[in-house]
C-alpha positions in Angstrom: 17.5 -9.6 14.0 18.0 -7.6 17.2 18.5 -4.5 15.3 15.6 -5.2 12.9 13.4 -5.7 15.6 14.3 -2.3 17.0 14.3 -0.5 13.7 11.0 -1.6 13.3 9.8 -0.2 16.8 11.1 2.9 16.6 9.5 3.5 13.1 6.1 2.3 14.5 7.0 4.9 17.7 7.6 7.7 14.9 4.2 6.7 12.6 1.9 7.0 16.2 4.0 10.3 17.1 2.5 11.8 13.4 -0.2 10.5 13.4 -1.3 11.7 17.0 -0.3 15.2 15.9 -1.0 15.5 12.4 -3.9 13.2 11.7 -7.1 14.4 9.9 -10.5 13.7 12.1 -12.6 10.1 11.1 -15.5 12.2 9.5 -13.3 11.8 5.8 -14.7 8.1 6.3 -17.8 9.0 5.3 -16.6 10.7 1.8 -17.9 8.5 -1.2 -15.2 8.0 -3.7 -16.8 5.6 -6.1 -16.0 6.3 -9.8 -16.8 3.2 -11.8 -15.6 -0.3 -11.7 -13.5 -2.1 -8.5 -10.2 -0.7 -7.9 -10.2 2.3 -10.8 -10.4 5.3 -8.2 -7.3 6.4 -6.3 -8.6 9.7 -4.7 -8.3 10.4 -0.8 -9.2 9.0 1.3 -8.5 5.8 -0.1 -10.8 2.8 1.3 -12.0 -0.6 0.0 -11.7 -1.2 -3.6 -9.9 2.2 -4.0 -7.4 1.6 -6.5 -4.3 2.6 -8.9 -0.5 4.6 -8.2 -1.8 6.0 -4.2 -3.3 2.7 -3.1 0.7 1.2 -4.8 2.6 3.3 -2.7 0.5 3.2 0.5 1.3 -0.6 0.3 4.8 -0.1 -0.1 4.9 2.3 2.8 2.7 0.1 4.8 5.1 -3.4 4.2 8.0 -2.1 6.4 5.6 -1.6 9.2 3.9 -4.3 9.1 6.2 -7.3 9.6 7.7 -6.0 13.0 4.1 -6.1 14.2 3.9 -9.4 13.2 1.7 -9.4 9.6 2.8 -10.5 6.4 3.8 -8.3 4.0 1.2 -6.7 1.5 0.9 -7.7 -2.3 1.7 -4.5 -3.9 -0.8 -4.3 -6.4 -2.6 -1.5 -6.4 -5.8 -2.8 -5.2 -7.0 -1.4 -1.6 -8.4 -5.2 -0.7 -9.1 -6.6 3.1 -5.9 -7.0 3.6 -5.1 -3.8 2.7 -8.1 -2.7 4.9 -6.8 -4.8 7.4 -3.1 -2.7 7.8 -4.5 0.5 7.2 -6.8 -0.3 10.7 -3.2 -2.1 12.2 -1.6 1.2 11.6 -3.9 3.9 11.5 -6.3 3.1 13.7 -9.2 2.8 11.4 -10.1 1.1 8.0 -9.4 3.8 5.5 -5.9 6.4 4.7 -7.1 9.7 4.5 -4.5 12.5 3.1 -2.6 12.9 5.8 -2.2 9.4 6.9 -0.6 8.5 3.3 1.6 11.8 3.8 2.7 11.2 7.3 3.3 7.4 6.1 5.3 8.7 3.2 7.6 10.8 5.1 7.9 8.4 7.6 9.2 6.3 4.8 11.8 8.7 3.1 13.3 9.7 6.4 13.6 5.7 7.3 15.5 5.2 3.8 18.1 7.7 4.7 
């Protein structure tokens, strides 16, 4: 559990590092990205009833993350709902994943799986 614990820290350490020095300003917030019905669109930056295969992944990146902060793991479903909202805020600071949020996550990720 120890080493779980610790894992988890030093993954959360790593995800502030990048996104300190690599993440995009708050103004993308403001970028509409409505196409149609709930949870059809999955262009950045992906927000509240985003949807499809970038809103999947970001959950799957987000899970590992979560739990050592003491959240539940995400449904990963595709749909960017409030609780989706609700890691994205937990881990990024604010409610939405721009671009480089999702690809600092996702390196974050592949370097952890090695």
């Amino acid at each position: 559990i120890f080493i779980i614990v610790g894992v988890g820290l030093v993954v959360a350490a790593l995800l502030v590092y990048f996104l300190f020095f690599f993440g995009e300003s708050k103004d993308v917030a403001d970028a509409d990205n409505s196409v149609g019905g709930k949870y059809t669109d999955d262009r950045f930056p992906l927000k509240r009833n985003s949807g499809g295969a970038n809103v999947r992944a970001l959950q799957t990146y987000l899970n590992p993350l979560l739990v050592p902060n003491g959240s539940k793991e995400l449904t990963v479903d595709g749909k960017f709902g409030p609780k989706t909202e609700a890691a994205c805020e937990l881990i990024f600071g604010e409610k939405i994943c721009t671009e480089a949020n999702f690809n600092n996550i996702k390196a974050l990720a592949a370097s952890a799986s090695k």
